[in-house]
C-alpha positions as CSV (number, residue, x, y, z in Angstrom):
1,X,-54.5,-110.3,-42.6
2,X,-57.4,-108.6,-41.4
3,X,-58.2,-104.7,-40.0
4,X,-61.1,-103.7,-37.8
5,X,-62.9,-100.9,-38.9
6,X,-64.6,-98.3,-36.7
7,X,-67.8,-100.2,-36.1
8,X,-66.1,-103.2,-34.7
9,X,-66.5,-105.5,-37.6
10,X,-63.7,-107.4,-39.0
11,X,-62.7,-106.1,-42.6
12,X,-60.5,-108.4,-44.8
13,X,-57.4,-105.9,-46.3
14,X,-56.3,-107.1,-49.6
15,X,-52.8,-107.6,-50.8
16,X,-52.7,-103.9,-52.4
17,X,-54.6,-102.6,-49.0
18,X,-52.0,-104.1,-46.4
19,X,-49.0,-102.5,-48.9
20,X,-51.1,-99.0,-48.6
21,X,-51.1,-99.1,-45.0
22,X,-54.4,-97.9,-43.4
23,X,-54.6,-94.3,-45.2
24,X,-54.5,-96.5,-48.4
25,X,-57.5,-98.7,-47.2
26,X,-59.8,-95.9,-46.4
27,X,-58.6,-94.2,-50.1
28,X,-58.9,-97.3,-52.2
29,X,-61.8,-99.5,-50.3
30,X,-64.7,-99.4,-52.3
31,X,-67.3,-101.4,-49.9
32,X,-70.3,-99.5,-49.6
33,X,-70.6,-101.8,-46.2
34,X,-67.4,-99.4,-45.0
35,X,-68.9,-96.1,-45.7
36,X,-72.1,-96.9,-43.7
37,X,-69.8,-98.0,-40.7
38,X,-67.7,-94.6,-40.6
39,X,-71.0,-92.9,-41.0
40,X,-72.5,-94.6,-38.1
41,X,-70.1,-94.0,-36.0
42,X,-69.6,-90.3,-36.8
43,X,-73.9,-90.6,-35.9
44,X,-75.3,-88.2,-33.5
45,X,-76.4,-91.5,-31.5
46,X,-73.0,-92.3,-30.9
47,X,-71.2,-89.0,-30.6
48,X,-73.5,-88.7,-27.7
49,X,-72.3,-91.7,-26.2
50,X,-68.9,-90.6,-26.2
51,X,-70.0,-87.2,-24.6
52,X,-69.3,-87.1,-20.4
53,X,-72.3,-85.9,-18.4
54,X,-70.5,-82.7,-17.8
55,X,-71.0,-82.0,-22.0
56,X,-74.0,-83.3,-22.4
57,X,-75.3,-80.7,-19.5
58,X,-73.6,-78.1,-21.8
59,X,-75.2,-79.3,-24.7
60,X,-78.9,-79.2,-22.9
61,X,-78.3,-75.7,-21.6
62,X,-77.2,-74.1,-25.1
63,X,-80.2,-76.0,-26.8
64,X,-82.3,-74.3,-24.0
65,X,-80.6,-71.1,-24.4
66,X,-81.2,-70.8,-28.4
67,X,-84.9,-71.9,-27.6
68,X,-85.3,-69.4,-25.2
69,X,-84.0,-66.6,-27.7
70,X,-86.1,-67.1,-30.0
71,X,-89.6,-67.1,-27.7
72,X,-88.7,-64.5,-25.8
73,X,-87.5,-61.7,-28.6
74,X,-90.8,-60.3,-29.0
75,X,-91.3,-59.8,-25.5
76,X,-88.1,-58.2,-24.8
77,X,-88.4,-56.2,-27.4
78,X,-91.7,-54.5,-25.7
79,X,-90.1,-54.5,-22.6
80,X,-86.8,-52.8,-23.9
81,X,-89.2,-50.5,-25.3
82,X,-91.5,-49.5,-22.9
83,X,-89.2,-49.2,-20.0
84,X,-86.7,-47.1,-22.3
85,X,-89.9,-44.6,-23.0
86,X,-90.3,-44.7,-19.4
87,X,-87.2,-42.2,-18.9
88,X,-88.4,-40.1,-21.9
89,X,-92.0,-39.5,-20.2
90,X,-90.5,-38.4,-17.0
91,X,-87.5,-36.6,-18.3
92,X,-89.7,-34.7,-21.1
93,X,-92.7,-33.0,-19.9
94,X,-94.2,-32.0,-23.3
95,X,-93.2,-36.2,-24.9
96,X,-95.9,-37.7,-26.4
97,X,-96.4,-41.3,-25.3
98,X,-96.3,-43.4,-28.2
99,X,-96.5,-47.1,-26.2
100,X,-99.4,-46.9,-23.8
101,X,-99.0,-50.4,-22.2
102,X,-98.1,-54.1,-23.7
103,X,-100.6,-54.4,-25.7
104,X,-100.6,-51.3,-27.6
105,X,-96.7,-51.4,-27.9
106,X,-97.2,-55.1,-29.7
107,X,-99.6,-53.3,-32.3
108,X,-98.2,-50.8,-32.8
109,X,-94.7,-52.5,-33.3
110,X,-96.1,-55.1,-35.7
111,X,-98.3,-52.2,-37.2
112,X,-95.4,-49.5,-37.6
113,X,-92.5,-51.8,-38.4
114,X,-93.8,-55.2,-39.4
115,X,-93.0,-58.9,-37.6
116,X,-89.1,-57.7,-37.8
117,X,-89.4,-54.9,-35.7
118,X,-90.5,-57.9,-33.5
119,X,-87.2,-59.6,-33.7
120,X,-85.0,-56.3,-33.9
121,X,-82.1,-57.9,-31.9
122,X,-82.9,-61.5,-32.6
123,X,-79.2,-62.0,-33.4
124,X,-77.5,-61.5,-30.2
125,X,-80.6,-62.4,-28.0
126,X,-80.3,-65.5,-29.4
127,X,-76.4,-65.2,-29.2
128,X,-76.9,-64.3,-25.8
129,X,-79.2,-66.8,-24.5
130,X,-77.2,-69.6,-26.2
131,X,-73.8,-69.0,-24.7
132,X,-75.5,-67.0,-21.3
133,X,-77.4,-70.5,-20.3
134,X,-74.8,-72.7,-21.9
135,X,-72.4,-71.1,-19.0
136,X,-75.2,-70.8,-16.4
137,X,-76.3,-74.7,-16.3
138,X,-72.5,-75.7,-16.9
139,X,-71.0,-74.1,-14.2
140,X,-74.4,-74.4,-11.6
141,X,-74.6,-77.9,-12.2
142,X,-70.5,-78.5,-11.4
143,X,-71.0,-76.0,-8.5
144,X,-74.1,-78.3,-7.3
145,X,-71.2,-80.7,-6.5
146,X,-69.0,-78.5,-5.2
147,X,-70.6,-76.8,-2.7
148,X,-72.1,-79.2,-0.8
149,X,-68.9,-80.7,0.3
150,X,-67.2,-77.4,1.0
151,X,-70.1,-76.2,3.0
152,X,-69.7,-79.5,4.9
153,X,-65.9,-79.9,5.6
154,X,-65.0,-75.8,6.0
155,X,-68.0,-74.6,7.8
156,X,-69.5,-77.6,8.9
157,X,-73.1,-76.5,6.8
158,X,-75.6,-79.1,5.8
159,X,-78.4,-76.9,3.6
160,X,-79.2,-77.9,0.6
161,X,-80.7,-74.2,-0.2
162,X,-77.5,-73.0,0.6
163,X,-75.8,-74.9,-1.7
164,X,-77.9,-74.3,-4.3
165,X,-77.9,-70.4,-3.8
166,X,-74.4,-70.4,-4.1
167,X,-73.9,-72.1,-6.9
168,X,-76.4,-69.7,-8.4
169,X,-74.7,-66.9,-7.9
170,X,-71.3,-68.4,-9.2
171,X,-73.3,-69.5,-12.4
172,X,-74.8,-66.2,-12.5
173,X,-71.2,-63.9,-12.3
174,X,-69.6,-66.4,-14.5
175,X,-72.7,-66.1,-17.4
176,X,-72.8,-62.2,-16.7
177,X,-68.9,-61.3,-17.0
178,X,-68.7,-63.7,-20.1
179,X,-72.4,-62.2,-21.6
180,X,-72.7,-58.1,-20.8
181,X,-71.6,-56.8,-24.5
182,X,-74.1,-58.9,-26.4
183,X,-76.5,-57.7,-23.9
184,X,-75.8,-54.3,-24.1
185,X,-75.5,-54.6,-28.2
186,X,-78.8,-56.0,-28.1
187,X,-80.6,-53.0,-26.0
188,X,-79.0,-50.6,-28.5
189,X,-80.6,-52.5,-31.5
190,X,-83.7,-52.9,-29.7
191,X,-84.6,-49.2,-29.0
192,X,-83.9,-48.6,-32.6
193,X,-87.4,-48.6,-34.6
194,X,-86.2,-48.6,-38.3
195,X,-85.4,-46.0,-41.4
196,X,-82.5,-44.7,-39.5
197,X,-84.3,-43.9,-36.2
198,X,-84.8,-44.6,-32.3
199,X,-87.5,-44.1,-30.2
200,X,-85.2,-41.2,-28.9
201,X,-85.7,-39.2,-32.2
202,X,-89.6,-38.5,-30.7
203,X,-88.2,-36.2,-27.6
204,X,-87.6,-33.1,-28.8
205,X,-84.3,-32.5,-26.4
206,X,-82.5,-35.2,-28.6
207,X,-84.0,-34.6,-32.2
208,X,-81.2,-31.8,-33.1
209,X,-78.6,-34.1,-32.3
210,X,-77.3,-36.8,-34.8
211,X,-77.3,-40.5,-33.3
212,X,-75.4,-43.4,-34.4
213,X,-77.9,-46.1,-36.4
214,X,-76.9,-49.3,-36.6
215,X,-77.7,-52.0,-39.4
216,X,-77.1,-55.0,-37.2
217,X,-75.4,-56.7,-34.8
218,X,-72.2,-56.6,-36.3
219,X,-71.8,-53.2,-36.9
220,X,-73.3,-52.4,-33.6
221,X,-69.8,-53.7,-31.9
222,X,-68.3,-52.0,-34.6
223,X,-69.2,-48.5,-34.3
224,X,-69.7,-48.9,-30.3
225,X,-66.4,-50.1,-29.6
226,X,-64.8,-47.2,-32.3
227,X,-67.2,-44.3,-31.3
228,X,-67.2,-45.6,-27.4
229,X,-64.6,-47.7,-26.9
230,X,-64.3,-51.1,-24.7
231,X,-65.9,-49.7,-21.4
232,X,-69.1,-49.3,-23.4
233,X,-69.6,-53.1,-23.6
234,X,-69.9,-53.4,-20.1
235,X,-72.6,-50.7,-19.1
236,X,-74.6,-51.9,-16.6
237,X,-72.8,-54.2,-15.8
238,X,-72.7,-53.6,-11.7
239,X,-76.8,-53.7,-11.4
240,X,-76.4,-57.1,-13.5
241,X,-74.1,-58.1,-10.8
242,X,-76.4,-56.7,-7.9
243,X,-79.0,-58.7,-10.0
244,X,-77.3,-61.7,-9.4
245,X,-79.6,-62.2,-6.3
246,X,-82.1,-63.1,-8.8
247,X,-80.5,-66.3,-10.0
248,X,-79.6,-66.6,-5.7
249,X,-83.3,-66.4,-5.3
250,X,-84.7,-68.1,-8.4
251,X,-83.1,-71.4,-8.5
252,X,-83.0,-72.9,-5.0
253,X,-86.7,-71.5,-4.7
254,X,-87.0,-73.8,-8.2
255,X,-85.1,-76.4,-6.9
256,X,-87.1,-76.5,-3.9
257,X,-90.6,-76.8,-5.5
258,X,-88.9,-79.7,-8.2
259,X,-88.6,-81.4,-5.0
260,X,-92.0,-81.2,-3.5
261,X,-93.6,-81.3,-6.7
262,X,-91.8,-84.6,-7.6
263,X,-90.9,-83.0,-11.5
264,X,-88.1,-85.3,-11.8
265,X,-89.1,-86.7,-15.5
266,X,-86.4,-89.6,-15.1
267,X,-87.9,-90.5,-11.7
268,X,-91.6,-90.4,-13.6
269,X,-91.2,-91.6,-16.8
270,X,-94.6,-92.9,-17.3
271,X,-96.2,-89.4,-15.7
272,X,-94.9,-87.6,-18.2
273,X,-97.8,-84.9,-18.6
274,X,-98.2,-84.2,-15.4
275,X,-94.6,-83.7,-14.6
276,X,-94.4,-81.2,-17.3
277,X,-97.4,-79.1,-15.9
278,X,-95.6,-79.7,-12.6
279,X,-92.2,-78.4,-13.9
280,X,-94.0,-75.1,-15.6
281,X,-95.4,-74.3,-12.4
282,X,-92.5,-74.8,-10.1
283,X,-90.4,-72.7,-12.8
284,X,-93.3,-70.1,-13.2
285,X,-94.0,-69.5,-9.5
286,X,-90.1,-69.4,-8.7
287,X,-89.4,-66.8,-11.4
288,X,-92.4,-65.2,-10.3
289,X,-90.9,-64.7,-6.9
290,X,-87.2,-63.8,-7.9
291,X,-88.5,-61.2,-10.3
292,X,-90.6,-59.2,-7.6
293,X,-87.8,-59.2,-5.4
294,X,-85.2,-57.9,-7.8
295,X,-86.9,-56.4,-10.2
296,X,-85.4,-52.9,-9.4
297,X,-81.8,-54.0,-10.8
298,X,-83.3,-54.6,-14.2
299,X,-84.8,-51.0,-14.6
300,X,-81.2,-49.4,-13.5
301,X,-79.7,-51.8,-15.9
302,X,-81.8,-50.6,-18.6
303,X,-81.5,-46.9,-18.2
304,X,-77.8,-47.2,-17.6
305,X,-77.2,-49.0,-20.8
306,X,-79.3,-46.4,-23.3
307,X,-77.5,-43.5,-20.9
308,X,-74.8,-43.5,-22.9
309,X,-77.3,-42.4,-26.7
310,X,-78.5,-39.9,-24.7
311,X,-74.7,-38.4,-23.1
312,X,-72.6,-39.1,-26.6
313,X,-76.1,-37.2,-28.2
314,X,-75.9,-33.8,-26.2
315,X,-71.9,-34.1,-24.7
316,X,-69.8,-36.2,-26.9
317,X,-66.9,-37.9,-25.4
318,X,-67.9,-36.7,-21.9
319,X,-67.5,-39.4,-19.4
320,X,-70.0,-39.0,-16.4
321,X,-68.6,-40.7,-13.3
322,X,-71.0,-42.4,-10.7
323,X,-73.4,-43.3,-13.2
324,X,-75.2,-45.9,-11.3
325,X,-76.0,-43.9,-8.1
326,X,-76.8,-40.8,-10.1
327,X,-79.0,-43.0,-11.6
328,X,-81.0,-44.7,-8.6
329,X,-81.4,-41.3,-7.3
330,X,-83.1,-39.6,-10.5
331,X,-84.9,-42.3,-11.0
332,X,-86.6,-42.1,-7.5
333,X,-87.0,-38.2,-7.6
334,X,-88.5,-38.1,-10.7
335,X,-90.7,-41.4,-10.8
336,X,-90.6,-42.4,-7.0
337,X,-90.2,-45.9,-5.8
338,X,-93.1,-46.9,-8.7
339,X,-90.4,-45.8,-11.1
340,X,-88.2,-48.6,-10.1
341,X,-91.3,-51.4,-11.2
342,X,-91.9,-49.8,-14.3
343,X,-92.8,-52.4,-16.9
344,X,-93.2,-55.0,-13.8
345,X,-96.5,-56.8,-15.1
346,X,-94.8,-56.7,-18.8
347,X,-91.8,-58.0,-17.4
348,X,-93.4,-61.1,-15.8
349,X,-95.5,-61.7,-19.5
350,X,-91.8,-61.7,-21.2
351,X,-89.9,-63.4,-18.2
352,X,-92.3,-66.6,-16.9
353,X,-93.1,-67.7,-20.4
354,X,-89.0,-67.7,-20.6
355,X,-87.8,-69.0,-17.7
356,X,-90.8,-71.8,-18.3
357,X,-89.5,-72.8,-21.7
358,X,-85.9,-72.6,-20.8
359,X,-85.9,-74.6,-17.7
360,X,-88.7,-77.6,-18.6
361,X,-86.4,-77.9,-22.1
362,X,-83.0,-78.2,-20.1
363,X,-84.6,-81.0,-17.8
364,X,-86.5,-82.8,-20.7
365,X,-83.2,-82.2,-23.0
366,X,-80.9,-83.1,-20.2
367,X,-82.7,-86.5,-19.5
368,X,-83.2,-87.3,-22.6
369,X,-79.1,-87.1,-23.9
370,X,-78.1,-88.9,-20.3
371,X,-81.0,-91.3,-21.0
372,X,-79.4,-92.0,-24.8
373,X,-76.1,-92.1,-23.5
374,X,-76.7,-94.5,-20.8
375,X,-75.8,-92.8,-18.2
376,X,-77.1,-91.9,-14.7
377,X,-79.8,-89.2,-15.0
378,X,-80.1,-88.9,-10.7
């Protein structure tokens, strides 16, 4: 009697091994030859083989994602920074400015609080990113399907950019309703400078009252969701939707220029320099674009997410209704419409380096699992 074992060669059983059945087989065979077939199979090589298109997309955007995180943390800790001082300066006439561009903000970060202050809010930007762009490219990529046939049979549409700005947008909601409380988590942790402080401690209006320090991510939801309860999570939360233009914007103006730039690195395998400078630009100039249109949403976002230090600091437990539109209008009384691209050039340093390293790793990552997998890569 023979068994085959999971590599697809033939194994004799022996008398004992036939009575054992197979659990007794895999408990009593002592062939080294058998160990090194299970392990082989249970190889990433052929895990990925077994993996649809549909995971391996999802594998390629959560590789992109954590990637991402980690390249971008310093950035958006500046930018978290800066535009949160932003308020202060206009808000507090007599506040001294402590960050006087990008620059200066890195120094004095790195000079004040070391390379962690840095990466203050590495955990859930990484957390973020990972499950954020692991949704985005899973669902945009379905939705790249889906669209084109319901555009064509309900409304008789045949637009490709219209198929890919909707299946932005449903990316986008999906990523940002599944994503908003690590984000806002990670603003909290970001503003905080170290030894119990925030850069809220320097304004004088908010130095009497005592502020909530938190000692990481954890204990961030923690204390939030006890001290502000479940609502908290999800400041900001209607500008992030209102931002979703962005990714409406970004993606069939990237999807466009992947077209005419020919960045297809399946289609060009033996170009393969060239089609990365290719994909950097087309991701670089499409971000570029998205982010001057829509940049507004992400200073409202911003200011609506530290509002609530400031409100629990000087009214605790006061809920302030209409948040967002009181917002947009001190904002443009106090700052004008200059107000609304604060941090704009920072914010293009922190988001085209990003977008670059998120999107040419999701196509070389993508192609390369399909490729391994033998499967189509069109």
């Amino acid at each position: 009697m023979s068994n085959e074992d999971l590599s697809g060669e033939i194994v004799p059983l022996s008398t004992n091994e036939e009575r054992s059945g197979v659990l007794g087989n895999v408990k009593h065979n002592t062939n080294p030859n058998k160990v090194t077939s299970i392990l082989d199979y249970l190889s990433p090589t052929k895990v990925i083989k077994n993996c649809s298109a549909n995971q391996l997309v999802t594998l390629s955007g959560a590789s992109a994602g954590f990637l991402a995180g980690v390249v971008v943390c310093p950035l958006d800790v500046v930018k978290t920074r800066l535009q949160a001082q932003g308020d202060l300066v206009k808000t507090q006439s007599n506040y001294k400015i402590k960050y006087t561009g990008f620059i200066d903000a890195f120094k004095t970060i790195l000079k004040e609080e070391g390379l962690t202050g840095l990466y203050r809010g590495l955990v859930p930007i990484t957390v973020g990113y990972l499950p954020t762009w692991t949704i985005y490219f899973t669902v945009y990529e379905r939705a790249k399907k889906f669209y084109p046939s319901l555009l064509n049979n309900h409304l008789n549409i045949q637009q490709e950019s219209l198929s890919h700005f909707c299946s932005a947008l449903t990316a986008g909601l999906a990523a940002s309703l599944a994503v908003n409380p690590i984000w806002v988590v990670k603003t909290r942790l970001m503003i905080q400078t170290g030894k119990g402080q925030t850069i809220y401690d320097h304004a004088e209006k908010y130095s009497r009252y005592k502020r909530t320090y938190y000692k990481g991510t954890i204990d961030a939801f923690r204390k939030m969701y006890h001290e502000e309860g479940i609502r908290v999570f999800y400041s900001g939360l209607v500008p992030s939707i209102f931002g979703l233009l962005h990714v409406g914007i970004h993606f069939p103006v990237y999807e466009m220029l992947k077209k005419w730039l020919k960045c297809n690195p399946a289609l060009h395998p033996n170009e393969e320099e060239s089609v990365l400078g290719r994909l950097i630009i087309a991701s670089s100039i499409s971000k570029m674009v998205a982010s001057t249109i829509t940049y507004p949403h992400e200073i409202l976002r911003t200011r609506m997410q530290i509002q609530a230090i400031k409100q629990e600091a000087t009214a605790p437990g006061k809920k302030n209704k209409h948040r967002m539109l009181k917002s947009i209008i001190r904002i443009y009384r106090k700052e004008g419409l200059k107000g609304f691209y604060a941090g704009y050039g920072v914010n293009l340093i922190r988001t085209v380096p990003a977008s670059a390293v998120t999107l040419v790793s999701f196509e070389y990552i993508k192609t390369y699992l399909l490729q391994l997998s033998g499967q189509s890569t069109q």
